[in-house]
C-alpha positions in Angstrom: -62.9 8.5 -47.7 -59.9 7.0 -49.4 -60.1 4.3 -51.5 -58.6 1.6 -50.0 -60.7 2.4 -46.9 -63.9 1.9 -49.2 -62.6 -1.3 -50.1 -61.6 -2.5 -47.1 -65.3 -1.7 -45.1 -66.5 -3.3 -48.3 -64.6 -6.4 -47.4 -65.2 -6.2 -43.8 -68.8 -6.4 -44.9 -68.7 -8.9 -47.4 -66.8 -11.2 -44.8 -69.8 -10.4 -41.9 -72.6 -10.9 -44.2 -70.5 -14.2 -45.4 -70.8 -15.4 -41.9 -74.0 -14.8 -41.1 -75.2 -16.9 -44.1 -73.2 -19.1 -42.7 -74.5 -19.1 -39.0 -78.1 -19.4 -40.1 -77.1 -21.7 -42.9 -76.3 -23.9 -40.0 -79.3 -23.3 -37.7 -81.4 -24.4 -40.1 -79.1 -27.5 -40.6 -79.9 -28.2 -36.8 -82.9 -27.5 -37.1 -83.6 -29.7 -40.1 -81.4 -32.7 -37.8 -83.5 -32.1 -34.7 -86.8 -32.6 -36.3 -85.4 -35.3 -38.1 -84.8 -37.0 -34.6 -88.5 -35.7 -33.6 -90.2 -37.7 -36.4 -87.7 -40.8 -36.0 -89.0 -40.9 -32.0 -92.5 -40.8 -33.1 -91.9 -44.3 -34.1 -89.7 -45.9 -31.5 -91.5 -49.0 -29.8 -92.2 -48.4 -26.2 -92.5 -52.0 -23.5 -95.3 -50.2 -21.6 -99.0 -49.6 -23.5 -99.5 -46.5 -21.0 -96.6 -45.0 -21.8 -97.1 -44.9 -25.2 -101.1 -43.6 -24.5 -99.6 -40.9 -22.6 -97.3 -39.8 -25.7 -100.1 -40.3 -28.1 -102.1 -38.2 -26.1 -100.0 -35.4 -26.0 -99.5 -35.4 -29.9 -102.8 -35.3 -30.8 -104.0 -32.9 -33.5 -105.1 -29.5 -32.2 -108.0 -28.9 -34.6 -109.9 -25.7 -34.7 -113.4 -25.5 -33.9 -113.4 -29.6 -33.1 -115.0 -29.8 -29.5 -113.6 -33.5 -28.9 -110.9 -34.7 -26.4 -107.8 -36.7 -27.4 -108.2 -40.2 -28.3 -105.8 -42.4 -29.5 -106.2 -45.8 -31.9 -105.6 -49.5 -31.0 -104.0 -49.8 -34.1 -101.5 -46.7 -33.2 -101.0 -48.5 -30.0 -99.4 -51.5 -32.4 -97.2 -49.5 -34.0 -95.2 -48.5 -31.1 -95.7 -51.4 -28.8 -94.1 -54.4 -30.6 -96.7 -57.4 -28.8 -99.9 -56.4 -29.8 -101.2 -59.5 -27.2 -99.7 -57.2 -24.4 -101.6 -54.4 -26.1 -104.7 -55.9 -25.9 -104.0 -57.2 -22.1 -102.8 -54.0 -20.7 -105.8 -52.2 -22.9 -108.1 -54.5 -20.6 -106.7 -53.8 -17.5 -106.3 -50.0 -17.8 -110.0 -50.5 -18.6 -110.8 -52.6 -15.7 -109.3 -49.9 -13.7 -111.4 -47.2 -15.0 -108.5 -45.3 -16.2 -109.5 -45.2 -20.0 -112.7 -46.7 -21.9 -112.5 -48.1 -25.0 -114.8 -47.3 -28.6 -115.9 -49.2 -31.2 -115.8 -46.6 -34.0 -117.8 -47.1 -37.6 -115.3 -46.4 -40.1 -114.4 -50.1 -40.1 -114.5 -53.7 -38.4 -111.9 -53.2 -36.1 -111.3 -49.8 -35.0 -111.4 -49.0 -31.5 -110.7 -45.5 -29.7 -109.6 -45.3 -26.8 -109.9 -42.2 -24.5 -108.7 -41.6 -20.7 -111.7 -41.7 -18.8 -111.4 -38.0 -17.0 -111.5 -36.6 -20.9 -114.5 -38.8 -21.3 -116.4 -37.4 -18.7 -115.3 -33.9 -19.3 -116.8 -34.8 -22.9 -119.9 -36.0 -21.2 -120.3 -32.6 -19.0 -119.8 -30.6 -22.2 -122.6 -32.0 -23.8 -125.0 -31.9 -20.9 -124.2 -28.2 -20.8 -124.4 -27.5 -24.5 -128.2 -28.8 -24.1 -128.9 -27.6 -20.6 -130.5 -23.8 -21.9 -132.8 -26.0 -24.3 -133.7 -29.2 -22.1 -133.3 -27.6 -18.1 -135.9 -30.2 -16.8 -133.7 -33.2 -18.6 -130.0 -32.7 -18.0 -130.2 -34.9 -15.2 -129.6 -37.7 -17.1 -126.6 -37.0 -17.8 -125.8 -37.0 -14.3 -127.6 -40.5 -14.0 -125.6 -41.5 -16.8 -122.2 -41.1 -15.4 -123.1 -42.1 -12.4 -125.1 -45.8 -12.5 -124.3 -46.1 -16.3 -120.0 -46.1 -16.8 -119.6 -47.5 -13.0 -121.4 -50.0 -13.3 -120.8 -50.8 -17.4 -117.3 -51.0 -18.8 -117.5 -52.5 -22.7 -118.5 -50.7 -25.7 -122.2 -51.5 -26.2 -125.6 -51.5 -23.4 -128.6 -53.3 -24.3 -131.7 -51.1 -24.2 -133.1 -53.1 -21.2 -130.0 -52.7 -19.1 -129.5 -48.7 -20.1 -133.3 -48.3 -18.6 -132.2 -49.9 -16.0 -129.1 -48.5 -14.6 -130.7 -44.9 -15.5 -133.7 -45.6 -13.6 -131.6 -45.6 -10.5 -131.2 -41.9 -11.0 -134.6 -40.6 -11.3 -138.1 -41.3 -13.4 -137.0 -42.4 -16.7 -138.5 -41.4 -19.6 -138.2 -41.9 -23.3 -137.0 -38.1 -24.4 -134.0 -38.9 -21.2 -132.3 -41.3 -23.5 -133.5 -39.5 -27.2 -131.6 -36.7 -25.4 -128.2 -39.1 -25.0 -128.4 -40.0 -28.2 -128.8 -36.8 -29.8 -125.7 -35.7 -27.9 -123.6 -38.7 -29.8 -123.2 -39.9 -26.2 -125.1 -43.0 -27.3 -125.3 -44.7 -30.7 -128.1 -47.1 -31.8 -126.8 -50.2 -33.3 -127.8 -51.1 -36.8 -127.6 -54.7 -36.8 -129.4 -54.9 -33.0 -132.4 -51.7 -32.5 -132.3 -52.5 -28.9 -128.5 -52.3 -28.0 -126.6 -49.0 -28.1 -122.6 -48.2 -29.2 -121.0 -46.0 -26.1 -119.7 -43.1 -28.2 -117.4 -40.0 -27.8 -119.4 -36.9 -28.5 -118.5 -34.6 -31.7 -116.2 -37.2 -32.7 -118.0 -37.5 -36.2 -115.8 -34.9 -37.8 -112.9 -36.6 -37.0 -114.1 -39.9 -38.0 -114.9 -38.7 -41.3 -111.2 -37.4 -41.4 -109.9 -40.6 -40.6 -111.6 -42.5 -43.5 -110.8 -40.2 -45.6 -107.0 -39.7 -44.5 -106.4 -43.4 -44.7 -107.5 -43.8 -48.3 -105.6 -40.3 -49.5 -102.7 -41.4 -48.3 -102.2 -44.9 -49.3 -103.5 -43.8 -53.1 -100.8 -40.8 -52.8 -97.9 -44.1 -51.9 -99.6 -46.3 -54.3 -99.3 -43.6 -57.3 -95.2 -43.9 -56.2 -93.1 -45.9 -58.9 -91.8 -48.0 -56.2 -94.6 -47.3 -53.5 -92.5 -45.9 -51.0 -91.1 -42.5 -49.4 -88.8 -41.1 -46.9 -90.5 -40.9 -43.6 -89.0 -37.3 -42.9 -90.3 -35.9 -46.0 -93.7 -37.6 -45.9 -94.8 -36.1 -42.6 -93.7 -32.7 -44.4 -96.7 -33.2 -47.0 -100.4 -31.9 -45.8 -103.4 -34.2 -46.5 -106.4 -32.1 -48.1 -109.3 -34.1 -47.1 -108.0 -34.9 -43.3 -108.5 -32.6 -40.5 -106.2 -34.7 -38.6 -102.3 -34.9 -39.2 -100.1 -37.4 -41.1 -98.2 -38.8 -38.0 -101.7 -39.5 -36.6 -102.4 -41.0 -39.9 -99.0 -43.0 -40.4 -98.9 -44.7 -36.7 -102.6 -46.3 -38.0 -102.1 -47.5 -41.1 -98.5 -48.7 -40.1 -100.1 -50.2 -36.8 -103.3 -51.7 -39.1 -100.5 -53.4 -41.2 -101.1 -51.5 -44.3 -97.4 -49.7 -44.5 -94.3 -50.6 -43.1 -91.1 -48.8 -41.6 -88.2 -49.7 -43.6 -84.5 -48.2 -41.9 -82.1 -47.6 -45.2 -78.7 -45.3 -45.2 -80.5 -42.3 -45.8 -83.7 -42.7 -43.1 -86.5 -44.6 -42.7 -88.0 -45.2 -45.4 -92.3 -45.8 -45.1 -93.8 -48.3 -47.9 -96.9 -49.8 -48.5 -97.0 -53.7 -47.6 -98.4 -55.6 -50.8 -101.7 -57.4 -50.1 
């Protein structure tokens, strides 16, 4: 092969390698742009709390080895729905209507979960079948449960009396019937009242632990920040180490529990922690 030949397929290559740097050079520009627009949708405010449940929903982490249905925060419900009172009023009607029930959860005074009701229940089968080889005499209850004790009770809590009683509709109640709930984390005793229960989502302690634990790394990781602050697209980037769940999951909370704030600026929203 002559020279010039060499140097021109030397060229010609040159110039094709050239442009495919190029062409992937700007698929990863679009791709970097189009997630860009996928975390700044995560945050647009929605007029209908149903809406944004559905959304929520569908976003939820998927967590190995965590047996527990989506659920979705009141507070998370704030930061997308701009009236928090028409939060609150739709939260009580979707109730009402048996299409969700609502949680009071431990990890602090005002936290509430709120899960569609056919995950509930499929929660509810789950752990009557992960006890059913052990306690074959006793899974009734579970039955019982679903059946006189969520038709006929709608808030978070039951009074011992009142549990008995709806139960007893099913069958002969006994004590190891509602031991066997609460060893399932289908029921919670209340510390403050021994004879009223918390209705409570079962396997969910993981998770909860992940919350607490989520909410105070990341607000110590903003706080460390000279100014207290970062760009929303590269936050949601970052991995928390002692959270099973995700950072958008956390973000939406703590933004919607009033402890950070979206800021828009030239170059993105920008997330900041509100002073106290």
């Amino acid at each position: 092969m002559r020279a010039g030949e060499v140097a021109e397929n030397i060229a010609t290559h040159s110039l094709s390698e050239s442009k495919g740097s190029k062409r992937r050079r700007d698929e990863i520009q679009e791709e970097e742009e189009e997630e860009e627009e996928e975390l700044t949708e995560d945050f647009i405010t929605f007029q209908d709390t149903l809406i944004a449940l559905n959304l929520m929903r569908s976003q939820f982490p998927k967590i190995e080895k965590v047996a527990t249905k989506p659920f979705v925060l009141r507070s998370q419900l704030y930061s997308s729905v701009k009236d928090r009172t028409q939060v609150d009023r739709e939260l009580e009607d979707l109730r009402k209507q048996e299409v969700l029930r609502i949680f009071k959860l431990n990890t602090g005074q005002d936290d509430n979960a709120i899960m569609f009701m056919d995950d509930y229940l499929q929660q509810v089968e789950a752990a009557k079948i992960s006890v059913q080889s052990k306690h074959p005499d006793d899974v009734d209850v579970f039955d019982w449960f679903r059946s006189y004790v969520l038709a006929s009770n709608l808030g978070v809590s039951i009074s011992h009396s009142k549990l008995c009683e709806l139960l007893s509709r099913g069958g002969a109640l006994k004590d190891k019937h509602i031991s066997l709930l609460i060893n399932t984390g289908i029921l919670i005793r209340q510390i403050d009242d021994s004879d009223s229960y918390w209705f409570s989502i079962p396997n969910v302690g993981t998770l909860l632990k992940s919350l607490s634990q989520g909410r105070k790394e990341l607000l110590n990781f903003l706080n460390r920040r000279r100014y207290k602050e970062m760009l929303l697209s590269a936050l949601e980037k970052r991995r928390l180490r002692l959270s099973k769940l995700d950072m958008r999951f956390h973000l939406r909370d703590l933004i919607g529990s009033g402890h950070l704030k979206i800021i828009e600026t030239p170059v993105g929203a920008l997330v900041r922690v509100v002073k106290e």
